[in-house]
C-alpha positions in Angstrom: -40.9 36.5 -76.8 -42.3 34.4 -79.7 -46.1 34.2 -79.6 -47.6 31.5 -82.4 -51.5 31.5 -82.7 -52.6 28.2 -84.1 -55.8 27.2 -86.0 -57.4 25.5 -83.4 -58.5 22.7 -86.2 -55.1 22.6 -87.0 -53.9 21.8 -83.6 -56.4 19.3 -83.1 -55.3 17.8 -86.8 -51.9 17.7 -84.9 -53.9 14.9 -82.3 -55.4 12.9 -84.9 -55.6 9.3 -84.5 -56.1 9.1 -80.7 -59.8 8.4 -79.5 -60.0 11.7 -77.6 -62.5 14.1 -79.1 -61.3 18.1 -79.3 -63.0 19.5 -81.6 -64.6 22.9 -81.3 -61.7 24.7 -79.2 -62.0 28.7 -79.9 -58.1 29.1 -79.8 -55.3 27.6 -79.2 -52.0 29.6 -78.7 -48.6 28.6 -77.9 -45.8 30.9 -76.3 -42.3 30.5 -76.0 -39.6 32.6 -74.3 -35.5 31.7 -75.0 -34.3 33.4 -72.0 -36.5 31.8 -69.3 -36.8 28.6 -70.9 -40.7 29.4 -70.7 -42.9 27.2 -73.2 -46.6 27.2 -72.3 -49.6 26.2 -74.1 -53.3 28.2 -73.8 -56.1 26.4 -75.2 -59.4 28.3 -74.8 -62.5 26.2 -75.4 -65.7 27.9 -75.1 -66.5 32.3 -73.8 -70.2 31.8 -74.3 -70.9 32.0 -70.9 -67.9 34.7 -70.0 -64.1 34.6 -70.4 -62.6 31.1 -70.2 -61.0 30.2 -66.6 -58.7 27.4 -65.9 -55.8 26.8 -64.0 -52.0 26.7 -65.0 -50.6 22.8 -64.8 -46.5 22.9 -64.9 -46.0 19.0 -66.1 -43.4 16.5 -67.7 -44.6 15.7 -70.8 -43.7 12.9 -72.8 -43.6 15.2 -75.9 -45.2 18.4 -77.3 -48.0 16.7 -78.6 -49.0 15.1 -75.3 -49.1 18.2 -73.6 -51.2 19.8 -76.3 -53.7 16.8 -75.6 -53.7 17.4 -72.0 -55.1 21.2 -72.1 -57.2 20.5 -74.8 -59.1 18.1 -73.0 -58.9 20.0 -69.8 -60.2 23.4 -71.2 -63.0 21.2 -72.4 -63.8 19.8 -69.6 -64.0 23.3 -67.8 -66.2 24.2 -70.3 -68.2 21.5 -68.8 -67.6 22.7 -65.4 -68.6 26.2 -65.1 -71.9 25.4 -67.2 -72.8 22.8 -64.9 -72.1 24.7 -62.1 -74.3 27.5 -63.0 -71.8 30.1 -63.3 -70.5 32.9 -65.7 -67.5 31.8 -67.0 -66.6 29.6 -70.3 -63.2 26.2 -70.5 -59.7 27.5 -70.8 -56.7 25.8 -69.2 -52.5 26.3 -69.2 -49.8 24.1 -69.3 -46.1 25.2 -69.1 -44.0 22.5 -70.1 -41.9 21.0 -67.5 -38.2 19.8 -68.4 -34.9 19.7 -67.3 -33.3 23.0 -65.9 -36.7 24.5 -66.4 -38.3 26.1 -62.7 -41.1 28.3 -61.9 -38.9 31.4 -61.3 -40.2 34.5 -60.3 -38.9 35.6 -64.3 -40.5 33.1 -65.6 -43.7 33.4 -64.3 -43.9 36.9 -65.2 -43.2 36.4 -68.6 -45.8 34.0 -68.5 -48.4 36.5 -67.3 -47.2 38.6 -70.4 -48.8 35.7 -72.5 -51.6 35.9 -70.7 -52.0 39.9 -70.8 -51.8 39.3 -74.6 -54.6 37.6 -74.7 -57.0 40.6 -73.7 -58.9 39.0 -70.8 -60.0 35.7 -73.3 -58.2 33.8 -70.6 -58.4 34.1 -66.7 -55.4 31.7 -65.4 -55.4 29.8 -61.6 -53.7 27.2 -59.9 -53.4 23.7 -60.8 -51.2 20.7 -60.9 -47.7 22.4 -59.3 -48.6 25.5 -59.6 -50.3 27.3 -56.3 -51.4 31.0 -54.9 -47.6 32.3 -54.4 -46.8 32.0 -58.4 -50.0 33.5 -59.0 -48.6 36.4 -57.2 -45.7 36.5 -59.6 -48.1 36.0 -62.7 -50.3 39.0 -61.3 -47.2 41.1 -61.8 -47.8 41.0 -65.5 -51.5 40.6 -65.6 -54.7 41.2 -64.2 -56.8 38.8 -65.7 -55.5 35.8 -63.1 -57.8 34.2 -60.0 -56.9 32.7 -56.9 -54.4 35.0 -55.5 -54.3 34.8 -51.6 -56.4 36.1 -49.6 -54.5 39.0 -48.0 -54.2 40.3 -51.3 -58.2 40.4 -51.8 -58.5 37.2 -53.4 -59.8 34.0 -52.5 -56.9 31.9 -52.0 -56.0 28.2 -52.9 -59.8 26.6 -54.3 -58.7 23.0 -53.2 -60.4 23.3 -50.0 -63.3 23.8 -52.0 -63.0 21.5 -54.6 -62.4 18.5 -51.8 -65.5 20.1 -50.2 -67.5 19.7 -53.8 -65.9 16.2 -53.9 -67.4 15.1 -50.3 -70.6 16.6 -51.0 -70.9 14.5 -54.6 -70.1 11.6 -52.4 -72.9 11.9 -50.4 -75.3 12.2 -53.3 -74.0 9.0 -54.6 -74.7 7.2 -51.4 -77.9 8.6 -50.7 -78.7 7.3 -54.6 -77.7 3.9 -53.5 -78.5 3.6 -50.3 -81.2 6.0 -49.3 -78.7 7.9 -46.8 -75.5 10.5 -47.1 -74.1 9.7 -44.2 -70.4 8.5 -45.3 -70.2 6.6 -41.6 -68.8 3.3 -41.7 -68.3 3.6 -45.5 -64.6 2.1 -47.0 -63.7 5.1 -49.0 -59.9 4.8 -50.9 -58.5 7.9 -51.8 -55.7 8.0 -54.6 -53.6 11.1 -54.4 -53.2 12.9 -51.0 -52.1 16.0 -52.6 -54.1 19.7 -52.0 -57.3 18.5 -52.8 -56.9 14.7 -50.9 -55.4 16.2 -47.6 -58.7 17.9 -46.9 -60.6 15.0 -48.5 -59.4 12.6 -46.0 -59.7 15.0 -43.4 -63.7 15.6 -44.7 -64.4 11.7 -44.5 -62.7 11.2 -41.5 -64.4 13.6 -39.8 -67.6 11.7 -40.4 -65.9 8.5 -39.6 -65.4 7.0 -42.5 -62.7 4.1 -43.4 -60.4 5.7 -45.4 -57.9 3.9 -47.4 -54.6 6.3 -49.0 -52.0 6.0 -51.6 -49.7 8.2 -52.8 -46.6 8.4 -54.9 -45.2 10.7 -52.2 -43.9 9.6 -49.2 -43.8 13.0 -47.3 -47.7 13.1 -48.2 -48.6 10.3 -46.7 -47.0 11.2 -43.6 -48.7 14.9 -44.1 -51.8 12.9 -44.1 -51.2 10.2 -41.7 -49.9 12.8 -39.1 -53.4 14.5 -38.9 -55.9 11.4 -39.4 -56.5 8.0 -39.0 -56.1 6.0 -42.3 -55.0 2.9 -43.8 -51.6 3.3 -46.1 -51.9 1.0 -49.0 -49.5 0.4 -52.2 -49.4 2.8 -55.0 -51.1 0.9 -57.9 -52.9 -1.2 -55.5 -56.1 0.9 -54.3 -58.2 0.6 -57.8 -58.5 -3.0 -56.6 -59.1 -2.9 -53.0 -63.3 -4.0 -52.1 -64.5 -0.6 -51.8 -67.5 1.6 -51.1 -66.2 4.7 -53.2 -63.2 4.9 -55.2 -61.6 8.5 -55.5 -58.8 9.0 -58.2 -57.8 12.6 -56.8 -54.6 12.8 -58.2 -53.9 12.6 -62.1 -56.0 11.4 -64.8 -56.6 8.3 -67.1 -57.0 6.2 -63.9 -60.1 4.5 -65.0 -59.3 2.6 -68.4 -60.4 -0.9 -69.9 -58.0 -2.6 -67.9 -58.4 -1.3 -64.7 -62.2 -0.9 -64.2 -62.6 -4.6 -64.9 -60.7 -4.9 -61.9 -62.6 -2.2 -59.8 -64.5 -3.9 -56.6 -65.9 -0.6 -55.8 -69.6 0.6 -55.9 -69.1 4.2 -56.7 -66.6 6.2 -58.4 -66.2 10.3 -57.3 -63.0 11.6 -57.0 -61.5 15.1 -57.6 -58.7 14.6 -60.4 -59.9 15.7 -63.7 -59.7 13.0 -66.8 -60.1 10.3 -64.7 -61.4 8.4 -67.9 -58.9 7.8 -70.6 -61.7 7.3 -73.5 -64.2 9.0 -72.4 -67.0 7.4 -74.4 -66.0 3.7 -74.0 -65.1 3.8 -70.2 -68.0 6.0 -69.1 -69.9 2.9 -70.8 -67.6 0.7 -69.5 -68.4 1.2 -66.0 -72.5 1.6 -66.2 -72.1 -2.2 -67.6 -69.9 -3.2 -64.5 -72.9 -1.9 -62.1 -70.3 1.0 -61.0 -71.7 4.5 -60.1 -69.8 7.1 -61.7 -70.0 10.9 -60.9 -68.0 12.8 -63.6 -65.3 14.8 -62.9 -66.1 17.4 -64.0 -69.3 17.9 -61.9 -67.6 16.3 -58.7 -64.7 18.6 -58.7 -66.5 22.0 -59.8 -65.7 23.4 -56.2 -62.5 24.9 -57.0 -63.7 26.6 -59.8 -67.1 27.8 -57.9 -64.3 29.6 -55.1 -62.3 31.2 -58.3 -65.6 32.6 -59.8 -67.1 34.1 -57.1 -63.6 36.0 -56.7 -64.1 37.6 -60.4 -67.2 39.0 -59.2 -67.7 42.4 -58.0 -67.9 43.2 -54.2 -65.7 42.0 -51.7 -64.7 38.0 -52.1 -67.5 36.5 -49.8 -66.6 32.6 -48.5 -70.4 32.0 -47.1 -71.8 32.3 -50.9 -68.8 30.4 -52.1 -70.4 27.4 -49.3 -74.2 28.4 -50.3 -73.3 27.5 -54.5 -70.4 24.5 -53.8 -73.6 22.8 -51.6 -75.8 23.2 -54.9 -73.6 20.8 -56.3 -75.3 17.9 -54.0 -78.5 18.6 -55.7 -77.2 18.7 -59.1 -75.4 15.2 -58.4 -78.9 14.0 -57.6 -80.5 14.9 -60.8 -77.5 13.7 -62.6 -78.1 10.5 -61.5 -81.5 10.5 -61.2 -81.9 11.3 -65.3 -79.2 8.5 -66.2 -81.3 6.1 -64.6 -84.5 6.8 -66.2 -82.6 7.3 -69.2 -80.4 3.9 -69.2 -77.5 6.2 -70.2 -74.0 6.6 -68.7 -74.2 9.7 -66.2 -71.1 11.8 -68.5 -73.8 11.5 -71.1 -76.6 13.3 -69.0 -73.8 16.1 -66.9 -72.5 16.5 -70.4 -76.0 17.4 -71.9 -76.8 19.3 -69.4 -73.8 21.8 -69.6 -74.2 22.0 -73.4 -78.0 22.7 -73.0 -77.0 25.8 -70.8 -74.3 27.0 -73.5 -76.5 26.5 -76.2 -79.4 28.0 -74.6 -77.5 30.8 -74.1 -76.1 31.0 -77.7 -79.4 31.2 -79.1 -80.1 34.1 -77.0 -77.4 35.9 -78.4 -77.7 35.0 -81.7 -81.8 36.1 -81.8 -80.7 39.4 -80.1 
């Protein structure tokens, strides 16, 4: 078991050049095991509000150094997240690097609770992208500092429900901002990525008889999906561009760029995958020029991490609050995009503001006492 805490200035240093920002991570660690081929990356943003909780993404990289980009910017953004969402928990996130030969064995993610365990409860891993509530199990064999494990364990099972649930609720906000009504009917909503969150997205919309519009780079999903709902199948690669009423990017991130939101014919963006701006600066600017409503990400999908929250706290896991603070996220949309208005300023800028405000409200507290 090697173990390598890195500087996490230095790590950043390592991303230098690319137009991401990362600065101010707390640690970053990286953690490699021979024998189970394990290599994982922890990056742990912000604890001011409580110990940093993100999920555990097992992903192809390109190379090291874009999987070190990927949880850096994710652990910020659940930073973001959890301060928006009002609750007690700071931005941490896990990848484990997927390559050939390399599985999620029952071995390996043991070891990779180990890593975890190490980190004294800084960290609190979840699922994420290929990762779900049965290898939690495993990682829970090594550690207790984990969240999401399933229900008839005493936990509070897979959050995508949730976060889809958060994502349908930010959509009506939007609407109701532009049209003076949240009711989704009759809306052309396209919906990129039918995976956990997406299948109960669809379902959401179509329940309130919507006209919904999938793609998916998996065939089987589509079939998942077109199985239990009525819904138009269109061409991967093709959706972005479709005439739309909302645009959801609910798979991976980078989606919205400078040369795809030029081509957007949509009148709202709020979707569940997280990053779905490759520079965040430029494209959140980028679309409040183009007249395109934009809910961040990390405000639209806060759902999931609302469900894994409430399962740290003490007393039995209790799904009716989990509802009662996801719903809050409807109001919180509003204001959102209430302030960017008056303000002229892209709504990222406001949610981002807001969650800082909270952390550093909190910060002075603790410093003064």
């Amino acid at each position: 078991m090697k173990i390598i805490e890195q500087p996490a200035q230095a790590a950043v240093d390592r991303c230098a050049g690319n137009h991401f920002y990362f600065g101010g991570h707390e640690q970053i660690v990286y953690f490699q095991h021979e024998p189970t081929a394990l290599q994982a990356i922890v990056a742990i943003h912000d604890t001011t509000l409580g110990p940093a909780l993100g999920g555990l993404r097992f992903l192809e990289y390109e190379n090291e150094s874009a999987a070190l980009k990927d949880v850096l910017r994710l652990s910020r953004g659940m930073t973001y997240k959890s301060a928006i969402a009002g609750l007690d928990v700071g931005g941490g996130k896990a990848v484990i690097l997927k390559k050939k030969g390399v599985a999620l064995t029952e071995a390996l993610l043991r070891k990779f609770g180990t890593f975890v365990d190490s980190l004294g409860g800084k960290y609190i891993t979840a699922p994420d992208v290929n990762t779900h509530v049965n290898h939690m199990v495993q990682v829970a064999k090594s550690t207790r500092h984990i969240a999401c494990l399933p229900i008839a364990l005493g936990g509070s099972g897979d959050p995508s429900e949730n976060t889809a649930y958060g994502v349908y609720l930010a959509m009506k906000a939007a609407v109701k901002k532009t049209v003076g009504t949240d009711s989704l009917a009759g809306k052309k909503i396209g919906v990129e990525g039918v995976g956990k969150v997406g299948y109960f997205l669809v379902q959401l919309l179509c329940q309130e008889k919507a006209f919904v519009y999938v793609t998916d780079i998996c065939p089987k999903r589509l079939e998942a999906i077109t199985a239990v709902c009525k819904v138009e199948v269109v061409v991967a690669g093709t959706l972005h561009s479709l005439p739309l009423d909302i645009y959801a990017p609910c798979a991976l991130g980078a989606t919205l760029n400078s040369k795809t939101i030029p081509k957007l014919r949509c009148a709202m963006v709020v979707g569940a995958a997280n990053n779905q701006l490759a520079c965040e600066e430029s494209d959140a600017k980028l679309l409040l020029e183009h007249g395109i409503l934009y809910l961040p990400d990390f405000l639209a999908n806060a759902g999931g991490i609302i469900n894994a929250a409430t399962e740290l706290e003490k007393g039995p896991f209790n799904k009716s609050w989990v509802k009662e603070r996801t719903e809050q996220l409807y109001d919180t949309c509003l204001d959102v995009l209430h302030r960017a208005e008056a303000s002229n300023c892209s709504t990222k800028e406001v949610a981002q503001a807001i969650a800082q405000e909270r952390i550093q409200s909190i910060k002075s507290i603790c410093h003064n006492g």
